[in-house]
C-alpha positions as CSV (number, residue, x, y, z in Angstrom):
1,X,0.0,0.0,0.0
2,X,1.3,3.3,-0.6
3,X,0.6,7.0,-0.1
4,X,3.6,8.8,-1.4
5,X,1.8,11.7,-3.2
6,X,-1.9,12.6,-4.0
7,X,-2.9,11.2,-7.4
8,X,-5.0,13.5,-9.5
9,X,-4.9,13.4,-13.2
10,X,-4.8,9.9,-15.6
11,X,-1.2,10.6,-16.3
12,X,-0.4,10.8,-12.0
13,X,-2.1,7.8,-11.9
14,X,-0.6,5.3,-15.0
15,X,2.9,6.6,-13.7
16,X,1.9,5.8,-9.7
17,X,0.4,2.3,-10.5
18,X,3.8,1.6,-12.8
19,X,6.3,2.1,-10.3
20,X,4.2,0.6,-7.5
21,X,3.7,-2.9,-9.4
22,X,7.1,-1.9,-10.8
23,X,8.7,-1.9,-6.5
24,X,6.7,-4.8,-5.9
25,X,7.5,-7.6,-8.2
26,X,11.2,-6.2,-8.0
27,X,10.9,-5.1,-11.9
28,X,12.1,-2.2,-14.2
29,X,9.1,0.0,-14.2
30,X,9.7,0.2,-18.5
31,X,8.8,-3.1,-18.2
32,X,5.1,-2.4,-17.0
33,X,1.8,-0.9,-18.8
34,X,-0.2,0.8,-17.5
35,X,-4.5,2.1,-18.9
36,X,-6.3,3.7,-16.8
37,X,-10.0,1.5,-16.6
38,X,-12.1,4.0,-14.9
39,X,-12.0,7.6,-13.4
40,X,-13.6,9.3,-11.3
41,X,-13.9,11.8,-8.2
42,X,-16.0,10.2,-5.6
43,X,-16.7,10.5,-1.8
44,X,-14.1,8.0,0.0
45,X,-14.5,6.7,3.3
46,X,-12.6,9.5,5.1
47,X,-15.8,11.6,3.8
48,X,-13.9,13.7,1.9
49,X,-13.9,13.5,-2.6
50,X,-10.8,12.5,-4.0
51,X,-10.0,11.1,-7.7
52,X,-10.7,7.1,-8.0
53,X,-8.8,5.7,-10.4
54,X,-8.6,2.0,-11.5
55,X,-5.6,1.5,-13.5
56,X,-5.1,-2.0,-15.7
57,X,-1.5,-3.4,-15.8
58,X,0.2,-5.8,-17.3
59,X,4.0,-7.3,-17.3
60,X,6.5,-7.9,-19.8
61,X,5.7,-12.0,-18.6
62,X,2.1,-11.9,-18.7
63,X,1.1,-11.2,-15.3
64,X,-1.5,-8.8,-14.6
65,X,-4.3,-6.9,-12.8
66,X,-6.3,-3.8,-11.8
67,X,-4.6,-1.4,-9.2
68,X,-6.3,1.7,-7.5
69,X,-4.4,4.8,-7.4
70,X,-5.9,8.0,-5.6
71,X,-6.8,8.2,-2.5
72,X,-4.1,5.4,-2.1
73,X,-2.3,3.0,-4.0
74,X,-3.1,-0.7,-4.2
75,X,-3.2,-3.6,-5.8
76,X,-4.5,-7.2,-5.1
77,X,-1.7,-9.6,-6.7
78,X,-4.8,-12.4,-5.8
79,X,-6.7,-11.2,-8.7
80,X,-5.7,-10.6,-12.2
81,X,-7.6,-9.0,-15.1
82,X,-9.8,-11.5,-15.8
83,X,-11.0,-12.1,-12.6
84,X,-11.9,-8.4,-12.4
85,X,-14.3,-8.4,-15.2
86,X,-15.9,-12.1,-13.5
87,X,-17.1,-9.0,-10.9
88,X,-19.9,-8.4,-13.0
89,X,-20.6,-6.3,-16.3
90,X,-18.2,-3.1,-16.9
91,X,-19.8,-0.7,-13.8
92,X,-20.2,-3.6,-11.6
93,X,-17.0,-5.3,-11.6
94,X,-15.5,-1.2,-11.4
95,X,-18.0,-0.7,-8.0
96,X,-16.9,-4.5,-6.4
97,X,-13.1,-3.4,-7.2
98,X,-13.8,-0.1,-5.5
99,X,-15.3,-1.6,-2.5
100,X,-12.6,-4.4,-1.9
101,X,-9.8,-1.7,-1.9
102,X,-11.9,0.7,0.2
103,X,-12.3,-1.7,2.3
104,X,-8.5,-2.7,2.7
105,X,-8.2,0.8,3.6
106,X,-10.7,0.7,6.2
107,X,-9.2,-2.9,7.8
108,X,-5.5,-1.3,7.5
109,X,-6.9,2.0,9.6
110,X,-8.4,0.1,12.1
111,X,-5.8,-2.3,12.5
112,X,-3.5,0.6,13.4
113,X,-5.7,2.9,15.3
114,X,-7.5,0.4,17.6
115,X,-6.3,-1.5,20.5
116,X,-7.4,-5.6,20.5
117,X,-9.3,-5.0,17.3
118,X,-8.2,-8.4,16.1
119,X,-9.1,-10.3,19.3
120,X,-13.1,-11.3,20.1
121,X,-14.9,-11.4,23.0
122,X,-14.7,-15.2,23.4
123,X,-18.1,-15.5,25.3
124,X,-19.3,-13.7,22.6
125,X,-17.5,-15.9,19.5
126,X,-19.1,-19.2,21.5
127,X,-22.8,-17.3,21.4
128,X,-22.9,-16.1,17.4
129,X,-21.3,-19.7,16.4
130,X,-23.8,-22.0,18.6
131,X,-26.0,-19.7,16.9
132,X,-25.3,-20.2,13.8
133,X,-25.0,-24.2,14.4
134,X,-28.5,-24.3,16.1
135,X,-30.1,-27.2,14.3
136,X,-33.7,-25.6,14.9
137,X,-32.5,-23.2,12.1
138,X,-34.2,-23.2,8.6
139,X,-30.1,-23.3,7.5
140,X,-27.4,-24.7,10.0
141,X,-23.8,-23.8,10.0
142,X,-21.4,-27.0,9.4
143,X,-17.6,-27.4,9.2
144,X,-17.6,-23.6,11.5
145,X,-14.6,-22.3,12.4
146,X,-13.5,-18.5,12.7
147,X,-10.7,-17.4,10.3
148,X,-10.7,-13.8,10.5
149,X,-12.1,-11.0,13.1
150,X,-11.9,-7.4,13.1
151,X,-13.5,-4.6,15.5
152,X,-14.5,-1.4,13.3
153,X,-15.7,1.3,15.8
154,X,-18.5,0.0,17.7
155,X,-19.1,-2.6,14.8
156,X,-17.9,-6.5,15.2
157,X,-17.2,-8.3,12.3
158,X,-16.6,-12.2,12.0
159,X,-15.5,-14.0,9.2
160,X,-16.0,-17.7,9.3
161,X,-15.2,-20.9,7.7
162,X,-18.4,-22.9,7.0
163,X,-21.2,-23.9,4.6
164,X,-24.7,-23.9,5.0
165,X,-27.2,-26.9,5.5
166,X,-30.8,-27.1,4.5
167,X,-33.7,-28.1,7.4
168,X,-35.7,-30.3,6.0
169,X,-38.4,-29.4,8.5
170,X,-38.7,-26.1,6.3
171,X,-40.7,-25.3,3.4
172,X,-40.3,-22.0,1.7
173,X,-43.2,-19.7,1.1
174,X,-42.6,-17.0,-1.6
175,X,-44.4,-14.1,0.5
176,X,-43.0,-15.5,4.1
177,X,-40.3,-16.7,3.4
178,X,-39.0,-20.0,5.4
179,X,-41.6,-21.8,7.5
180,X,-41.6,-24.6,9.5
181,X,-43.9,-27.8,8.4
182,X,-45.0,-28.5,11.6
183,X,-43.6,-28.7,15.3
184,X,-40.8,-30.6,14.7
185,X,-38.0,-28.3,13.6
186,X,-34.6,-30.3,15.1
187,X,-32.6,-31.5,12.1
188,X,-30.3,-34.8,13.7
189,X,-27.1,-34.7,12.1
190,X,-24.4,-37.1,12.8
191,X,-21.6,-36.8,15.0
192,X,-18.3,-35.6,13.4
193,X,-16.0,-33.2,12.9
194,X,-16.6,-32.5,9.3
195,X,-19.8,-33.2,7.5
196,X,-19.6,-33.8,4.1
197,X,-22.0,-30.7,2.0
198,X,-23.1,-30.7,-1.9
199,X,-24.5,-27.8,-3.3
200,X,-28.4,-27.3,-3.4
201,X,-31.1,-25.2,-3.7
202,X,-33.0,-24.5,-0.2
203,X,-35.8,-23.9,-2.4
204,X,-36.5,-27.2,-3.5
205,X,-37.5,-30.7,-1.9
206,X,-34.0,-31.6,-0.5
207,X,-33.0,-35.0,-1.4
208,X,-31.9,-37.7,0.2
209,X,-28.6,-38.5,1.2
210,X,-26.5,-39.1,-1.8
211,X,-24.1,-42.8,-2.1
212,X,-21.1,-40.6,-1.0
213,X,-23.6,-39.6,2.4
214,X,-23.3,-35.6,1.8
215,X,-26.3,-33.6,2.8
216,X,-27.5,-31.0,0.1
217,X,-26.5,-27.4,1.0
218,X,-24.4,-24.7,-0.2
219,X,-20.6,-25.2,-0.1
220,X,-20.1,-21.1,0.6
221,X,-17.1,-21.2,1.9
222,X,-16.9,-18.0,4.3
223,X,-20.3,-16.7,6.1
224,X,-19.8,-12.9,7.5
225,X,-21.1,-11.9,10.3
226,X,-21.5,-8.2,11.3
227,X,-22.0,-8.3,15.2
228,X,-25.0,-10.8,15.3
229,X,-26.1,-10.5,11.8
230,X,-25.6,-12.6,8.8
231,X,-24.7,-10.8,5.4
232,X,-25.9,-12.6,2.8
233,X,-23.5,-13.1,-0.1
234,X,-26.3,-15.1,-2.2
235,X,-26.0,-12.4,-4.7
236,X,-22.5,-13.6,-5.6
237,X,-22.5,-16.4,-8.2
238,X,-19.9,-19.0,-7.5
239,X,-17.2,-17.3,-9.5
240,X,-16.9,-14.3,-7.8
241,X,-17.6,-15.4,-4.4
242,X,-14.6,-17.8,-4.5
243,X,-12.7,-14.6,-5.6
244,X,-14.2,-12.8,-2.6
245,X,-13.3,-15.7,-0.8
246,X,-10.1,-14.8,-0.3
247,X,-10.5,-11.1,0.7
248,X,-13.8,-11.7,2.6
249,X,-13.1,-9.5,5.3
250,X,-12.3,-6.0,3.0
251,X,-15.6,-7.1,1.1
252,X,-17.4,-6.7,4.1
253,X,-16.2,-3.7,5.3
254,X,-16.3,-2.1,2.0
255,X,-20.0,-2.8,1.1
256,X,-21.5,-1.8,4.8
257,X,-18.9,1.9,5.1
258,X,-18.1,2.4,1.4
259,X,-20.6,5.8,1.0
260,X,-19.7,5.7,-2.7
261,X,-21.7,4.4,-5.7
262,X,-20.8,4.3,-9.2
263,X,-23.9,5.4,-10.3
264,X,-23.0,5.5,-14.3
265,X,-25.1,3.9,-17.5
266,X,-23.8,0.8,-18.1
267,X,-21.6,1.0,-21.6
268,X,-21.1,-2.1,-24.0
């Protein structure tokens, strides 16, 4: 991350981004290109307007990616170009991009501000994950375990490991949602330490088990949890949540602080 000198203009930008990826990678910065993907001046989360600028690079070997230069300067090395535009059509994968490095920014800030902001209340850990593996639920929690926490002011965030189980004790009513078929609600799993999961729809009949004993569900590999509520990352399609997947935590923070919106028609 860097913040040697404000970035306002294209040119700024293409030259910042170059020598950044340039000091990273331990690479003469001739050997980098540089287009800038998307400009503009937009509230940031220190509430104040400064130039956004995504700026495409690409290596004399082939690697690449999208960096942010403006505010600060940043790239994620995890995703390259192509996973960029997997965000979503032109404006969409430019707002997710936004948000993630906002939301670095936000995590770094804390981290460096705040005392214990990486350490949870464990009373409080035990609560939200017994809650989230109560078996009454119209979805359970399985294979739960925390990865990443982070206090933001007086907000909690929790990132866990885990995938989701249907109830089968749980029908779902387009105008009300999940609701149990009668007064039985307790799902019985078995005993274990991992329980084998296979993507499903909760809005079907769930199946029986299959051959290889796996119980229908959704393999989501993180579920956030922002003090004791669940944000729902349905709206991802597998793709691009296994992308978020690995920056969960700065996709959180960036979609509940970011104030900004890239409110532009889309362009073919």
């Amino acid at each position: 991350m860097s913040t040697l000198k404000p970035v306002v203009s294209a040119a700024q930008a293409r030259d910042e981004v170059r020598d950044y990826i340039a000091q990273e990678l331990g690479v003469e910065p001739d050997t980098i290109q540089t287009r800038v993907a998307f400009n503009r001046e937009l509230p940031w989360v220190d509430a104040r307007m400064h130039h956004c600028f995504l700026v495409e690079w690409a290596d004399a070997t082939g690697r690449d990616g999208v960096a942010l230069a403006g505010p600060y300067t940043h790239n994620f090395f995890e995703f390259t170009r192509a996973d960029a535009y997997q965000l979503g059509a032109q404006n969409a994968w430019r707002q997710q991009l936004i948000n993630l490095y906002a939301g670095c920014e936000l995590v770094v800030q804390a981290r460096l501000t705040q005392a214990f902001t990486d350490t949870p209340d464990p009373t409080r850990l035990a609560i939200i994950k017994q809650t989230l593996e109560e078996r009454t639920n119209w979805r359970i929690g399985v294979n739960v375990s925390l990865r990443e926490f982070l206090r933001f002011g007086v907000d909690e965030y929790y990132i866990f490991n885990g995938s989701w189980v249907w109830n089968p004790h749980y029908r779902y009513s387009h105008l009300k949602g999940f609701i149990p078929y009668g007064e039985k609600t307790l799902m019985e799993l078995p005993k274990g330490d991992f329980l084998p999961v296979k993507n499903f729809s909760p809005f079907e009949a769930i199946p029986p088990l299959g051959e290889d004993g796996a119980y229908p569900g959704e393999l989501v590999s993180f579920i956030i949890v922002k003090n004791n509520q669940i944000l729902e990352t349905r709206a991802l399609d597998l793709y691009a949540r296994t992308l978020m997947n690995q920056v969960a935590l700065f996709y959180a923070l960036g979609r509940e602080h970011g104030p900004f919106k890239i409110d532009l028609p889309e362009q073919g």
